[in-house]
ROTINU-325950 format. One line per 8 residues: number of its first residue (from 1); their letters; for each residue z, x, y of N, C-alpha, C. Coordinates in steps of 0.1 Angstrom, whole numbers, plus 2048, in hexadecimal, padded with zeros to 3 digits. Atoms other than C-alpha are relative to their C-alpha. Layout:
<rs>
NUM) A) Z,X,Y,Z,X,Y,Z,X,Y; ...
</rs>
This chain:
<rs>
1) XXXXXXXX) 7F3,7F8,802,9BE,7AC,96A,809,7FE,80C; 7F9,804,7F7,9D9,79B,980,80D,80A,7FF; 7FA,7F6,801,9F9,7B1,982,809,7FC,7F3; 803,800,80E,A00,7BA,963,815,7F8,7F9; 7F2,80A,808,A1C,7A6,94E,80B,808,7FF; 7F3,7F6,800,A31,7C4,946,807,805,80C; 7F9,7FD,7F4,A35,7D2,965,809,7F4,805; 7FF,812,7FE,A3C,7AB,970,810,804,7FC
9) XXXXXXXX) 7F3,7FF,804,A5B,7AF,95B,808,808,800; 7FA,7F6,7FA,A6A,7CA,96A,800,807,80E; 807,7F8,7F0,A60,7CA,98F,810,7FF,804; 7F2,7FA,7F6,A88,7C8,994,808,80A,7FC; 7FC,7F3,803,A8F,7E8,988,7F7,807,806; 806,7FB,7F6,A76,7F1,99C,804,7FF,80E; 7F6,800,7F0,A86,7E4,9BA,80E,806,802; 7F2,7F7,800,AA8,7F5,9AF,7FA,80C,803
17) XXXXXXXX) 7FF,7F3,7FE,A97,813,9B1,7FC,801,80D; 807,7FF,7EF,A89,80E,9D2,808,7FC,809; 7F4,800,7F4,AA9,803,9E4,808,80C,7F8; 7FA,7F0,807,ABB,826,9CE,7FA,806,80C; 808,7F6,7FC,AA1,838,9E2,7FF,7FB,810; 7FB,801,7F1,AA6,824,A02,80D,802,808; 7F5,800,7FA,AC3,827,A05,808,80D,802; 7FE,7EE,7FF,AC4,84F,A00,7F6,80A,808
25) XXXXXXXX) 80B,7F8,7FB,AA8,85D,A16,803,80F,804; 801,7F1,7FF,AA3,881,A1A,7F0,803,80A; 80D,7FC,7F5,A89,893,A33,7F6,80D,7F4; 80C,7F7,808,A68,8A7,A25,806,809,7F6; 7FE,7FF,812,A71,8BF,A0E,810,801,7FE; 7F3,7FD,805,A96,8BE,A0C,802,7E9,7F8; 7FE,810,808,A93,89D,9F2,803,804,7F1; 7FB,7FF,80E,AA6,8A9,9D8,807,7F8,7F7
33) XXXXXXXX) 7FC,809,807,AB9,88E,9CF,7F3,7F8,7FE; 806,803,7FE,A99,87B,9D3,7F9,801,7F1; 808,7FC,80C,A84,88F,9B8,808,806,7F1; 7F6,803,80A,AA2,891,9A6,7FF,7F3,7F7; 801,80E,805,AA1,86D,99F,7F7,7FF,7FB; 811,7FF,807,A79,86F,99A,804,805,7F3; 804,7FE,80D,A7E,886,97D,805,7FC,7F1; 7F8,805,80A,A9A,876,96D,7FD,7F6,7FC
41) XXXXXXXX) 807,809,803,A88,857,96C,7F2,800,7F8; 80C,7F7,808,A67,86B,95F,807,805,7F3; 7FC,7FA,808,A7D,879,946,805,7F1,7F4; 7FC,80A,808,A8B,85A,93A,7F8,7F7,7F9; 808,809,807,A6E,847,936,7F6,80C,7F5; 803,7FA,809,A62,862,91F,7F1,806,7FE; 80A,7F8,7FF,A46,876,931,801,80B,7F8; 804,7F7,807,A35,890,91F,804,80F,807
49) XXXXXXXX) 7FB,7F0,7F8,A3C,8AB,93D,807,7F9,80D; 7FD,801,7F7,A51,8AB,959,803,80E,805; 7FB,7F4,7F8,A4F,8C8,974,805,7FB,80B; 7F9,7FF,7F8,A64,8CB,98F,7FE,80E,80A; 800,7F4,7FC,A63,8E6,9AC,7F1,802,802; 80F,802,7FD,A3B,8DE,9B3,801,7FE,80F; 7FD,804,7F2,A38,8E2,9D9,80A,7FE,806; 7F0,803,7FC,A5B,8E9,9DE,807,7F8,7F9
57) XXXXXXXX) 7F4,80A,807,A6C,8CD,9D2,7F7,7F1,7F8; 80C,80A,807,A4A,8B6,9C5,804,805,7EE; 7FA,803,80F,A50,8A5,9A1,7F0,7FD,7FC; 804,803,807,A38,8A2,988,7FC,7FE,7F3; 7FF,807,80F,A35,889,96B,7F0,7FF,7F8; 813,7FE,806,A16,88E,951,806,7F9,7F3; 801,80C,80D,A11,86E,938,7F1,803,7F9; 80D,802,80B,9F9,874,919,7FC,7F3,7FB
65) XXXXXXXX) 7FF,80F,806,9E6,855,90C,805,805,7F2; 803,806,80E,9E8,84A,8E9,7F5,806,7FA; 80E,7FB,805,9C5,857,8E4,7FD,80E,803; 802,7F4,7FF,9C0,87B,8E2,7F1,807,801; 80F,7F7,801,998,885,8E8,7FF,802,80B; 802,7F6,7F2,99C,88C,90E,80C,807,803; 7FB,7FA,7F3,9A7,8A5,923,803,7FC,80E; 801,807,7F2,9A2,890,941,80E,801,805
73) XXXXXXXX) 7F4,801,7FF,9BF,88D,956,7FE,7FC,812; 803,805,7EF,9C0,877,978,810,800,807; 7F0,7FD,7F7,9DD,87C,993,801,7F4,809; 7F7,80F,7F9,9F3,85E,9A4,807,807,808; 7F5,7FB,7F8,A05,869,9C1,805,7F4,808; 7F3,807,7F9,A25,85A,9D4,803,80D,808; 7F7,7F5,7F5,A34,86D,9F1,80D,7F9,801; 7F4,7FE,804,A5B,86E,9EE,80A,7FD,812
81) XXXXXXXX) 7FA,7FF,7F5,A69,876,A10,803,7F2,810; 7FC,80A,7F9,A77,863,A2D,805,806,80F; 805,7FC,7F1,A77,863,A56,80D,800,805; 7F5,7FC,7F5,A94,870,A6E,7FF,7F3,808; 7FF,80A,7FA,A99,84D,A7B,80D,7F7,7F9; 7F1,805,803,AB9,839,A7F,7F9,7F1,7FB; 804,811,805,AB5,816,A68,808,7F8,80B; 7F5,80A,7FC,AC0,7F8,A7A,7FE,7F3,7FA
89) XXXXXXXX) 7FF,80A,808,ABC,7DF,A62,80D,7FA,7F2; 7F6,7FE,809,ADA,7D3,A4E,800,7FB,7F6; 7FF,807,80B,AD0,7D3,A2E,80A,802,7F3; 7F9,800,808,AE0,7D0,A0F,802,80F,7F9; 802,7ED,805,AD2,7F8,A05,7FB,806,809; 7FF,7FB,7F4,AD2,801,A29,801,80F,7FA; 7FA,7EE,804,AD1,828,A2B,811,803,805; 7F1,7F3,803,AEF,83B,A26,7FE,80C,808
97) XXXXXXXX) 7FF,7F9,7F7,AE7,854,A39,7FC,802,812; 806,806,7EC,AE6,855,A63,7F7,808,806; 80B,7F7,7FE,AC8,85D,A71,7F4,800,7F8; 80B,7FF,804,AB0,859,A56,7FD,7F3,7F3; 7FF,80E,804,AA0,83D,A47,7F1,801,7F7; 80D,804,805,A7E,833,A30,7FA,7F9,806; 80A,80B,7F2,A6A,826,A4E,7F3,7FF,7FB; 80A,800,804,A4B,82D,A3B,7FA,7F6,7F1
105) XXXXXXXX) 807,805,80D,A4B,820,A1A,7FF,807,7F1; 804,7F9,808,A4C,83C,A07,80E,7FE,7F7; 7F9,807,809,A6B,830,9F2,7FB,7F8,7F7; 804,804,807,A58,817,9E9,7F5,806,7FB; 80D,7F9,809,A39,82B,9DD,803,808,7F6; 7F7,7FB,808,A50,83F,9CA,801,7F8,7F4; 7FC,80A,80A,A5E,820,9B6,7F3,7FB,7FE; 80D,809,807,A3B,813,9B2,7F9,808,7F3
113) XXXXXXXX) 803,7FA,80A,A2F,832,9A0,807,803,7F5; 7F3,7FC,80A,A51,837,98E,7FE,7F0,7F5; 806,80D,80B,A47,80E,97F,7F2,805,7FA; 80D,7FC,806,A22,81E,978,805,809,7F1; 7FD,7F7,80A,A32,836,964,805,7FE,7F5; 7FC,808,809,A49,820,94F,7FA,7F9,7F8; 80C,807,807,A2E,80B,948,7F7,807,7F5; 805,7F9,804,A19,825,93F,805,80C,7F2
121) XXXXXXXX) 7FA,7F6,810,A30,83C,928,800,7F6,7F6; 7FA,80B,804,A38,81A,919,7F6,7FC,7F7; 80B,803,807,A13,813,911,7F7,808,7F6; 80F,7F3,802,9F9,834,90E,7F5,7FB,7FE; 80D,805,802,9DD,81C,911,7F4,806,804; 804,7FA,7F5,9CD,839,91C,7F4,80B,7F8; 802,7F5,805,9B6,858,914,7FD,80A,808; 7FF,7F0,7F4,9C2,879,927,809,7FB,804
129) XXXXXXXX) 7EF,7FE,7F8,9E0,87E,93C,7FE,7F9,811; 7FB,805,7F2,9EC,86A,95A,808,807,807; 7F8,7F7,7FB,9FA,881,975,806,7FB,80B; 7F4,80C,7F9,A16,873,989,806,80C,80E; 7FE,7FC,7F8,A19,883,9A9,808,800,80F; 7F6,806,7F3,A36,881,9BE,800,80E,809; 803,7F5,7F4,A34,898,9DF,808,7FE,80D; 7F8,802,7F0,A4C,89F,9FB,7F9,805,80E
137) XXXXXXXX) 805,7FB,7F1,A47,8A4,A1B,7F0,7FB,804; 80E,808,7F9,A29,88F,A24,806,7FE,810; 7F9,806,7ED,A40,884,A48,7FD,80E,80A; 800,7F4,7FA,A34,8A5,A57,7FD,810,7FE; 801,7F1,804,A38,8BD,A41,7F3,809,7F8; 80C,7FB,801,A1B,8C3,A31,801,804,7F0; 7FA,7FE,80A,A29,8BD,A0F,7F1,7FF,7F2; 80C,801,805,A05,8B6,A00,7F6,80B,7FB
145) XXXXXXXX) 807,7F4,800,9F9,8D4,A08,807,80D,7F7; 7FA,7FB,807,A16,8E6,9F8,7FD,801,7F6; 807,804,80D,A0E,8D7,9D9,7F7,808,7FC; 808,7FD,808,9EC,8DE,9D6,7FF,80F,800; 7F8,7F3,7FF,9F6,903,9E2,805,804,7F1; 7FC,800,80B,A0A,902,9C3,7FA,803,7F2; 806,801,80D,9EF,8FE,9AB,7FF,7F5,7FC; 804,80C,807,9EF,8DA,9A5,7FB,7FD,7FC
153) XXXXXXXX) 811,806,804,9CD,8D0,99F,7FE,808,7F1; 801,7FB,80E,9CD,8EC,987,80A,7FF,7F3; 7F7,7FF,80E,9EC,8ED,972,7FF,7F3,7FB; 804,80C,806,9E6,8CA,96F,7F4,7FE,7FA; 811,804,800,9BF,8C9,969,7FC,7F3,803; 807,810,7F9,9BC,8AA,981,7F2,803,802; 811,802,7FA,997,89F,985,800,7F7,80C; 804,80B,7ED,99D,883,9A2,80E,7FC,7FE
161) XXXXXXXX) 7F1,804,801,9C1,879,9B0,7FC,7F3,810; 804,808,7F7,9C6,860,9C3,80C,7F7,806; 7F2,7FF,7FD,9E1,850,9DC,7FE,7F2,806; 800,80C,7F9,9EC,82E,9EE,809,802,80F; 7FC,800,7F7,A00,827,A09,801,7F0,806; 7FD,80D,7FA,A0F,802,A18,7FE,7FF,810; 801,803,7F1,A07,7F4,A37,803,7F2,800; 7FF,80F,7FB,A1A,7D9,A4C,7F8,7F8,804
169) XXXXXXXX) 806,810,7FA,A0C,7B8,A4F,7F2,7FE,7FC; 80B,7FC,807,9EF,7C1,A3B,805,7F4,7F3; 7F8,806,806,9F3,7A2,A22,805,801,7F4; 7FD,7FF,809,A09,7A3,A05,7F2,7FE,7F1; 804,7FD,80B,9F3,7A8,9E3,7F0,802,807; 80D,7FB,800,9D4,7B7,9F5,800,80F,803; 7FF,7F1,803,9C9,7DB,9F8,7F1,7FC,805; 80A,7F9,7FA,9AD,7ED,A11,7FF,80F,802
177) XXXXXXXX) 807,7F3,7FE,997,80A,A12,7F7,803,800; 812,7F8,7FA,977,81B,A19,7FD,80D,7FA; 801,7EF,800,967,83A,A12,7FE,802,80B; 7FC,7FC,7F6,968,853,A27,80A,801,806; 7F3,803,7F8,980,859,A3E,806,7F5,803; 7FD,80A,804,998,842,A3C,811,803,809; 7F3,7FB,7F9,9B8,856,A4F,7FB,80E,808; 806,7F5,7F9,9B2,870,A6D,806,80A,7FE
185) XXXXXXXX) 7F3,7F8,801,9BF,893,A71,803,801,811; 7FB,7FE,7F6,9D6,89E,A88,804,80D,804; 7F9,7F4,7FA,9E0,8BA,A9C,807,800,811; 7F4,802,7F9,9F9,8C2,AB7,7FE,80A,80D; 803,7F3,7FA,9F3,8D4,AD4,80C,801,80D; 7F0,7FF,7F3,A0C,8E2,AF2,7F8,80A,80A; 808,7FB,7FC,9FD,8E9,B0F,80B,804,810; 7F3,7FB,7F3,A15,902,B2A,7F8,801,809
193) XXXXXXXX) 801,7FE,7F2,A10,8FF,B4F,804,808,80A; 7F7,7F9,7F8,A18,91B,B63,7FE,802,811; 800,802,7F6,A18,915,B85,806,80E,80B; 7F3,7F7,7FB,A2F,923,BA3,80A,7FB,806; 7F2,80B,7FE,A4E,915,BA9,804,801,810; 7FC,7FE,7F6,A5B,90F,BCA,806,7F3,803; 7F9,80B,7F8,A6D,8F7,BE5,7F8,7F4,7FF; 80A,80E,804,A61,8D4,BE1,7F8,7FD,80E
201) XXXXXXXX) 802,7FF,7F0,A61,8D3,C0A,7F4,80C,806; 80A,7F4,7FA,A4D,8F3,C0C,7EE,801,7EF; 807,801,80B,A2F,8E7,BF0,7F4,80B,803; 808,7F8,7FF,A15,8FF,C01,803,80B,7FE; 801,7F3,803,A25,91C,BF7,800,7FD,7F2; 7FD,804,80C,A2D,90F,BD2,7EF,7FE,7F8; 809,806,80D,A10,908,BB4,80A,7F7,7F9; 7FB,80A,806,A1C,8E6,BAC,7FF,7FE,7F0
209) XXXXXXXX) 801,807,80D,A1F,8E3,B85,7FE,7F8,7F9; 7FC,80E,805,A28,8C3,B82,7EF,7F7,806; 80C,809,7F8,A08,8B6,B98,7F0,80A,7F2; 809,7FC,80B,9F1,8CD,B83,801,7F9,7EE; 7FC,804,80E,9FE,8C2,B62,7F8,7ED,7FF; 803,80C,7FE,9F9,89B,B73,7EF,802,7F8; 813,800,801,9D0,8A9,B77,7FC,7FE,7EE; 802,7FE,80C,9D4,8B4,B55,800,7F4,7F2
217) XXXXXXXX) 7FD,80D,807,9DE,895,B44,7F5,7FA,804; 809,804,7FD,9C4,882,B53,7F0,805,7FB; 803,7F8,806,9AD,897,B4B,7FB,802,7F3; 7FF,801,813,9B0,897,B25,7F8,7F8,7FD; 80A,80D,805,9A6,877,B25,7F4,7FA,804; 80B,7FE,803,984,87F,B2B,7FA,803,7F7; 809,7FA,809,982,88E,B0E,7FA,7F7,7F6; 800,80C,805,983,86E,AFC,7F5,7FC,802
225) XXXXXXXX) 80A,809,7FD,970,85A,B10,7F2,809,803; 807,7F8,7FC,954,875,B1D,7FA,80A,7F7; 803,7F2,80B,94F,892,AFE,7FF,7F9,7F2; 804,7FB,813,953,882,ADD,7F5,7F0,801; 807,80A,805,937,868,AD1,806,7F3,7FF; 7FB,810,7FC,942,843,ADC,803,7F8,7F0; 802,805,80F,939,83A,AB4,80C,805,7F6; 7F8,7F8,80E,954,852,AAA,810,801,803
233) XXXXXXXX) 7ED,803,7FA,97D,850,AAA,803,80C,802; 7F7,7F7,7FF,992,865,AB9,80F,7FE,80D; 7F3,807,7F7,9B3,868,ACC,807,80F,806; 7FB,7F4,7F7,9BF,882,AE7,80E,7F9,805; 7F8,803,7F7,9E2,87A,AF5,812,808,800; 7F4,7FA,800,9FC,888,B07,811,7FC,7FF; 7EE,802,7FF,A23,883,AFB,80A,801,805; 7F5,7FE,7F9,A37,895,B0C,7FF,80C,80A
241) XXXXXXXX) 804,7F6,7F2,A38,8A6,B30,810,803,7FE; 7F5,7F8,7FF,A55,8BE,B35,7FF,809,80F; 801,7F9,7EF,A59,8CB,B5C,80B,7FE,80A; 7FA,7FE,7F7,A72,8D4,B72,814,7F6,7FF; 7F4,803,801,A9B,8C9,B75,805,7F7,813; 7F9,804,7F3,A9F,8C3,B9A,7FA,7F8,809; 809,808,7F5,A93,8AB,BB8,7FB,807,809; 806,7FD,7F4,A8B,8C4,BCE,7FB,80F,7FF
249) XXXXXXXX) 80A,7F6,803,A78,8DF,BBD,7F7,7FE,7F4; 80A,802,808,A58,8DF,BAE,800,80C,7F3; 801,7F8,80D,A57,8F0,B8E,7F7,80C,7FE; 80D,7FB,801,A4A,90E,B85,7F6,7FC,7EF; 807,805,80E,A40,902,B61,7FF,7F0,7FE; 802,80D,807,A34,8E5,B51,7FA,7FE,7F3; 804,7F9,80C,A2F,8DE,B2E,7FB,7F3,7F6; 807,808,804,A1A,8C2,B1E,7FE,802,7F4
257) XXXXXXXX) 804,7FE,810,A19,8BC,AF7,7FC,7F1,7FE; 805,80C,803,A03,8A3,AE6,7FB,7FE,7F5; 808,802,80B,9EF,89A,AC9,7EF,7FD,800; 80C,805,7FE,9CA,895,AC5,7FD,7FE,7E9; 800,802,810,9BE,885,AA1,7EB,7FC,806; 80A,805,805,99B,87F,A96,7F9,7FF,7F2; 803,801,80F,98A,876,A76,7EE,808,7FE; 807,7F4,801,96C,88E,A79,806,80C,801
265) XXXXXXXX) 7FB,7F2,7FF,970,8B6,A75,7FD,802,80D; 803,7FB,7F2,95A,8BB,A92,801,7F9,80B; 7FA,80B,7F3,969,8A0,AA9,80C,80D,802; 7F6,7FC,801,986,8B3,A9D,7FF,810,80E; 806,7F1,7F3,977,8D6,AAC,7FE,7FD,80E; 801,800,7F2,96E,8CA,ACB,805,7F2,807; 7F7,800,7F9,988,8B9,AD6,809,809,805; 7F4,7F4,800,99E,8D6,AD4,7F5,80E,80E
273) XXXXXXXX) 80E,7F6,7F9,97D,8E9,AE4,7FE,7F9,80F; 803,804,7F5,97D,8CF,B02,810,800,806; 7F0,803,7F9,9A7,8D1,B08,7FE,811,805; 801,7EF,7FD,9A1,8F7,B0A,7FE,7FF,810; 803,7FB,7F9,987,8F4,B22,803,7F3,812; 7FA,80A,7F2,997,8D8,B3D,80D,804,801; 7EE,7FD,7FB,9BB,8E7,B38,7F9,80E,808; 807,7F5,7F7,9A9,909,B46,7F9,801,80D
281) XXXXXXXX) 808,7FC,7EE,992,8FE,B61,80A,7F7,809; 7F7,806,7F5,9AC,8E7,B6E,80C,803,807; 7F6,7F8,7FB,9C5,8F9,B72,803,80D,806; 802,7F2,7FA,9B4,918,B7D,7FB,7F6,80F; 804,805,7F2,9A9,900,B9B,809,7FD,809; 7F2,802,7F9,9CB,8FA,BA5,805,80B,805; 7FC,7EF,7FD,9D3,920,BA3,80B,803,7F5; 7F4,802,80A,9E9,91A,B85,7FE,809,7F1
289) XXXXXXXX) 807,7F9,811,9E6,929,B60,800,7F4,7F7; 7F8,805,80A,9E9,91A,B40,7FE,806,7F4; 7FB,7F7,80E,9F6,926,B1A,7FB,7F2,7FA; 802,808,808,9E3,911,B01,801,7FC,7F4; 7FD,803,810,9F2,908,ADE,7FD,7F7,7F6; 804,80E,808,9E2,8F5,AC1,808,801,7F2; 7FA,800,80F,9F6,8ED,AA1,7F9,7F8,7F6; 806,80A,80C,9E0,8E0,A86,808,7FD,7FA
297) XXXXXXXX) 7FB,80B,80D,9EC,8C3,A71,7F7,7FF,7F3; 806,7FE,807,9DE,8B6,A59,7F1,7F7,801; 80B,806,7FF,9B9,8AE,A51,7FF,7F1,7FE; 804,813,804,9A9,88B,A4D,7FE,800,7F3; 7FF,808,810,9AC,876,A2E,7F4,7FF,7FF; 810,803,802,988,871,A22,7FE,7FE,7F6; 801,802,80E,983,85F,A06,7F0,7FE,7FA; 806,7FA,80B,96C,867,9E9,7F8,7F3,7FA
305) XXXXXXXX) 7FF,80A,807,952,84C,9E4,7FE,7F6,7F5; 7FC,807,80A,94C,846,9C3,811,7FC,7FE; 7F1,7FF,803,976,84A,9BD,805,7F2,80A; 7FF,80D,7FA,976,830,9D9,7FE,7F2,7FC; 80A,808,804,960,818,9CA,806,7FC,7F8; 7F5,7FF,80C,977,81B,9AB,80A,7FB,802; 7F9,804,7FA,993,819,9BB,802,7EC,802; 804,80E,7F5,989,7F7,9CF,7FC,7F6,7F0
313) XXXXXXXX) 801,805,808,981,7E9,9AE,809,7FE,7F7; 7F5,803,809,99E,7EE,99A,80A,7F7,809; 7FA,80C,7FA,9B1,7DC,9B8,800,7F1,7FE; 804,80E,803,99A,7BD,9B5,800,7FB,7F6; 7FD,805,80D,9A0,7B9,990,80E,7FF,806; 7F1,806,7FD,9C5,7B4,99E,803,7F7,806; 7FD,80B,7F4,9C3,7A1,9BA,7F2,7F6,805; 80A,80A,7FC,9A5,790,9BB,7F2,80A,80C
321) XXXXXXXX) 806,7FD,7F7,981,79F,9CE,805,7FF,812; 7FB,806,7F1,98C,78B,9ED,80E,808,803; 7F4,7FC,7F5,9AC,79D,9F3,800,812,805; 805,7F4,7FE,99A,7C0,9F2,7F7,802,80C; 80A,7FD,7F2,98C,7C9,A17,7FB,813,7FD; 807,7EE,803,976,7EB,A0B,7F7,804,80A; 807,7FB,7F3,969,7F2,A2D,809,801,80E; 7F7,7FD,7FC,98A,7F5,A3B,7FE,808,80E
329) XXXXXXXX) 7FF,7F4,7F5,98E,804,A60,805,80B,7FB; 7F3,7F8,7FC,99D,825,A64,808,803,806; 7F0,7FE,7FD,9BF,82E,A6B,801,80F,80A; 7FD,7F1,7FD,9C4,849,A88,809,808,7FB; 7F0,7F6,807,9E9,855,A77,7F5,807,7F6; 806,7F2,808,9E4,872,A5F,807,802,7F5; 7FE,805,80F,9EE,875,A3C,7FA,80B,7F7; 801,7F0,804,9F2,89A,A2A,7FC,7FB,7EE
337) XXXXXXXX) 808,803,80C,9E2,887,A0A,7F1,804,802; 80A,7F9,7F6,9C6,895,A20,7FB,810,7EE; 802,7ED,803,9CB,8BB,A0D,7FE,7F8,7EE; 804,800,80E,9CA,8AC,9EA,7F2,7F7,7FC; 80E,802,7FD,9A6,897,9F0,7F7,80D,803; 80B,7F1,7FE,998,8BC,9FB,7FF,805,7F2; 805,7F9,80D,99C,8C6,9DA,7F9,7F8,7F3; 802,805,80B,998,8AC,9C1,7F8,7F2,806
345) XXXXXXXX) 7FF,80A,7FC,986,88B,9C8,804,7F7,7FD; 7F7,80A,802,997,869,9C9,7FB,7FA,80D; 801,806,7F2,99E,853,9E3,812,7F7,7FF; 7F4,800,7FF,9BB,844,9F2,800,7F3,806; 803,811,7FD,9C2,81F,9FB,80D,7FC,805; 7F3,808,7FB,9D9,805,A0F,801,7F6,7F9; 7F8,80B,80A,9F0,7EA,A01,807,7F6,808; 7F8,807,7F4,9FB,7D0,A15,80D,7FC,802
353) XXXXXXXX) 7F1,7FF,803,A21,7CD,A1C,7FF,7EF,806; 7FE,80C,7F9,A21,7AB,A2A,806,801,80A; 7F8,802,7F0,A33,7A1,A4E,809,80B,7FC; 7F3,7FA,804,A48,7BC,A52,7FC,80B,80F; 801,7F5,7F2,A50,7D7,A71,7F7,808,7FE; 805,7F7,804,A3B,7F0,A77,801,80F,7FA; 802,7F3,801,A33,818,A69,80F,808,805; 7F8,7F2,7F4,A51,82E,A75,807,7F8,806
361) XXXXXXXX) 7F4,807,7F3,A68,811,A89,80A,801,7F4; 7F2,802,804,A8B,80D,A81,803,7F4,7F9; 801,80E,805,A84,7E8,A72,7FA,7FF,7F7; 808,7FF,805,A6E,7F2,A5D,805,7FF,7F1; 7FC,7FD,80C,A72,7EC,A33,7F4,7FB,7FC; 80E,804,809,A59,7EC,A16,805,7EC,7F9; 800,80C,806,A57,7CA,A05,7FE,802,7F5; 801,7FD,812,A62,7CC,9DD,7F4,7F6,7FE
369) XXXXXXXX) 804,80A,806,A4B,7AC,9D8,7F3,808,7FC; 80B,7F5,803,A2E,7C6,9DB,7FF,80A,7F6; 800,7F3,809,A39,7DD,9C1,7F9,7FE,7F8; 804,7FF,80B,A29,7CF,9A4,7F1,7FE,806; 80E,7FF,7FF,A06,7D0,9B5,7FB,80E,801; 800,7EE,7FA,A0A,7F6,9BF,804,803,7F1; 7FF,800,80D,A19,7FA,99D,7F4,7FE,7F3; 80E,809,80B,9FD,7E5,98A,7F4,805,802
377) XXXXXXXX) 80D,7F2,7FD,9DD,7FD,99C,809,805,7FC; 7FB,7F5,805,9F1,815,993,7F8,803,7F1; 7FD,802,80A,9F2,80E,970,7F0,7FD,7FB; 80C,804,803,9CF,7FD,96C,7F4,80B,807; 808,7F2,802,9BD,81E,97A,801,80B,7F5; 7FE,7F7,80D,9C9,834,95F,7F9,7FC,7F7; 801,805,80F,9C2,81C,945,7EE,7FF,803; 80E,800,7F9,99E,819,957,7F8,80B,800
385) XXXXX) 80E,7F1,7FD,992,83C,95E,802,806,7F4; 7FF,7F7,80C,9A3,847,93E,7FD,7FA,7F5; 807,80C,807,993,82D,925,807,805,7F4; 7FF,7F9,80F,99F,830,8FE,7F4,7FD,7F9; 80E,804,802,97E,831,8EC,7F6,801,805
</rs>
């Protein structure tokens, strides 16, 4: 099953809709024109339901087969939204708006599932409902989670959903994944220094901030190397130090925010358990305080592995065994496809964009040539898990 003939003949309507969508980007959930477009394109090709207002501003299209003896009903998600970053590329469907651009890809994931769907209303080779899952706010917002908040899983009666995602330089017509974790989580921490501020010239009367903060940084990255299991990923680091205005006084504050991701829970725990206890004794050694804040993100992606296994197979009926790597590293970034894997199982897989900038740069564009492979899994999982007969 190479990618499939129909699609084939209409991957440039696929590509119109994916320069539409590039060229209009919207941030997490303010994608109204966005899922606007989604439903009127769901509507047109002549889905059976389209709701709107799922997770805020999340669209969802539900295709019946042809064959009516199941209930079954499997979920396809695309994430919609697009990143606060200025394009500088001059393309022909360049964004229109300044400041924000589809650095990710998720335009095209959009138009990949919006050709699944066509194909699919078009066919019903199917038995049970195909749920078509478009979701904002993956870039932060935590638009996944909304969703399943919402009721998704239920009002739909998904049994396993399952999601992609493109990666640069990963080669054009292959696709990798693993079970297991497969994307870490993330969370965000902000860690205040309070010192005592004084003359730069007179440092023995002062609690240096700025020199405690140094310790503290340093520091951290013990926890890495020293606390978690050498066998196991993880990532402590600090972003951004904030301290002081002038040359010739030491600050009384200092203010350190960073990230740490891992792809275990209990990596996850004690990291957050070893920042606690090195921002506290080091800074009480100085004579200093500190205020310690953690912002959970979102959890790790962990894919499901029969649904994996599945998965990784309907790829290689497309593209050949050889272009399927199912033992895939993982990915430190984080990925709020995370909150819909806790409920339902699936799994979630990469697509390779061919040469192209990285994740999040300002250079960065999806590659149409890829649609109809992202498109074609699409299409050939439905018809797969949902057999007629």
């Amino acid at each position: 099953m190479p990618i499939i003939d129909r699609i084939a003949t209409f991957a440039d309507e696929i590509t119109a809709w994916r320069h539409d969508l590039h060229a209009h980007p919207e941030l997490q959930y303010d994608v109204h024109r966005t899922a606007g477009f989604v439903a009127d394109k769901l509507r047109a090709f002549g889905c059976d339901t389209v709701a709107t207002g799922i997770g805020r501003t999340g669209v969802v299209g539900v295709i019946r087969g042809r064959a009516h003896g199941s209930n079954r009903a499997i979920g396809l998600r695309a994430d919609m939204d697009a990143l606060p970053i200025q394009e500088v590329r001059d393309l022909a469907y360049r964004s229109t708006v300044p400041g924000k651009m589809h650095a990710c890809g998720h335009d095209g994931h959009t138009a990949m599932l919006l050709g699944a769907a066509k194909y699919l209303a078009e066919t019903r080779d199917f038995d049970g409902s195909a749920v078509l899952i478009f979701q904002p706010a993956e870039e932060g917002g935590g638009g996944g989670a909304a969703m399943v908040a919402d009721g998704l899983m239920e009002r739909f009666g998904i049994e396993a959903v399952y999601g992609l995602h493109n990666i640069p330089n990963q080669p054009l017509g292959s696709f990798a994944i693993r079970p297991g974790p497969i994307m870490a989580s993330t969370d965000r921490f902000t860690l205040t220094i309070q010192g005592r501020g004084g003359h730069a010239a007179l440092p023995q009367a002062a609690v240096d901030s700025v020199l405690v903060a140094s310790h503290v940084i340093v520091a951290l990255q013990s926890i890495v190397a020293r606390s978690v299991d050498p066998l196991k990923s993880a990532v402590v680091s600090v972003c951004a130090v904030t301290a002081g205005e002038a040359f010739n006084v030491l600050p009384q504050e200092a203010v350190l925010r960073g990230t740490l991701r891992a792809l275990a829970p209990e990596v996850r725990a004690l990291i957050k358990e070893r920042i606690a206890a090195i921002v506290t004794g080091v800074t009480a050694a100085f004579g200093a305080q500190a205020i310690i804040a953690f912002d959970d993100g979102y959890p790790a992606t962990e894919n499901h592995p029969a649904e994996t296994a599945f998965m990784a197979g309907i790829a290689a009926n497309i593209v050949g065994e050889a272009q399927v790597d199912r033992d895939v590293a993982p990915m430190m970034a984080a990925e709020d496809f995370s909150y819909m894997l806790l409920e339902r199982p699936g799994a979630y897989i990469f697509m390779g964009n061919g040469p192209s900038a990285g994740l999040h740069h300002p250079d960065y564009d999806f590659c149409d040539a890829a649609a109809p492979y992202g498109a074609s899994l699409w299409a050939r999982l439905i018809e797969t898990a949902l057999p007629v007969g």
